[in-house]
C-alpha positions as CSV (number, residue, x, y, z in Angstrom):
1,X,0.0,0.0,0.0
2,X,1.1,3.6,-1.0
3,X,2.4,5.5,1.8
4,X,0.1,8.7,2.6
5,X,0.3,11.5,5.0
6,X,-2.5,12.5,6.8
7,X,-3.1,15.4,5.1
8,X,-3.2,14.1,1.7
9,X,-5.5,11.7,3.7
10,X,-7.6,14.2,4.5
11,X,-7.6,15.8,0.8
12,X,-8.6,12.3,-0.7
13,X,-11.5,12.2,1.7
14,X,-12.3,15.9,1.3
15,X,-13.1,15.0,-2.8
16,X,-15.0,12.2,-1.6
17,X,-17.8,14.1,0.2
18,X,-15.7,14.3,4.0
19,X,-15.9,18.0,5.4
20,X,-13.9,19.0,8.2
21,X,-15.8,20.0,11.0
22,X,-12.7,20.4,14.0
23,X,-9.3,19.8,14.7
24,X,-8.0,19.2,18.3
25,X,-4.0,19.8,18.2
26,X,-2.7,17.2,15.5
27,X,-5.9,15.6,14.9
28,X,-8.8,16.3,12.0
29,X,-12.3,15.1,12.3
30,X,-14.3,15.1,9.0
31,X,-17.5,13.9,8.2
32,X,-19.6,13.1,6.2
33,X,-23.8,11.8,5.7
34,X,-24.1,8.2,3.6
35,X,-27.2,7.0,3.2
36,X,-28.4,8.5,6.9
37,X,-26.2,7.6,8.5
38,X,-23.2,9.9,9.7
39,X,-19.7,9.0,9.0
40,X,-16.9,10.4,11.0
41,X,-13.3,9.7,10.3
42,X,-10.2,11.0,13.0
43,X,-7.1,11.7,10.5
44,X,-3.5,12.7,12.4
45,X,-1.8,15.5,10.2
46,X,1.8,13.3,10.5
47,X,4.1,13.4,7.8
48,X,3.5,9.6,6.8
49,X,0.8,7.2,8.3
50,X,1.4,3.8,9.1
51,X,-0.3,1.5,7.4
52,X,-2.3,0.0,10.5
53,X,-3.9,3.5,11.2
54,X,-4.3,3.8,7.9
55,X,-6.3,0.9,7.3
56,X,-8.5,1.9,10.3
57,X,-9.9,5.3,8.9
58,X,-10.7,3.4,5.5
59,X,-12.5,1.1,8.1
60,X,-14.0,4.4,9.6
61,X,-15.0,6.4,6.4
62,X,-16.2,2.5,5.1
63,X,-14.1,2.5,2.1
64,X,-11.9,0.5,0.5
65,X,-7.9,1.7,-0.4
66,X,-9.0,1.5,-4.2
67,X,-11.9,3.9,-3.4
68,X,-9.5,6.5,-1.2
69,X,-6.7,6.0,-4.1
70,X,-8.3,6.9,-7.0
C-alpha cells in the first residue's frame, strides 16, 4: 500500500464528500452523511501514516484503499 500523510488523507476524503468540522491539536475530524447515516473519520496530520492507522480510517470512512486512491 502507497504511503500517505494525513493530510493528503484528509484531501482524498475531502473530494469524496468528508468536510472538516474540528481539529483538536494534531488531529482532523471530517464527516460526512451516507445514506443517513453519519460518517466520522479521526485523521492525524503526520508526515507519513502507518499502514495499521491507515487501514483503520478506511474502516472508519467505510471504504476501501482502491476507493480512497483513485
Amino acid at each position: 500500500m502507497k504511503v500517505l500523510s494525513g493530510k493528503e488523507v484528509i484531501k482524498r476524503l475531502s473530494k469524496k464528500g468528508f468536510r472538516v468540522v474540528s481539529q483538536k491539536g494534531s488531529h482532523i475530524k471530517l464527516k460526512k452523511d451516507k445514506n443517513g447515516k453519519v460518517l466520522i473519520v479521526t485523521v492525524p496530520t503526520n508526515k507519513e501514516l502507518t499502514i495499521g492507522v491507515l487501514l483503520n480510517i478506511l474502516k472508519q470512512a467505510e471504504m476501501t484503499k482502491e476507493e480512497l486512491l483513485k
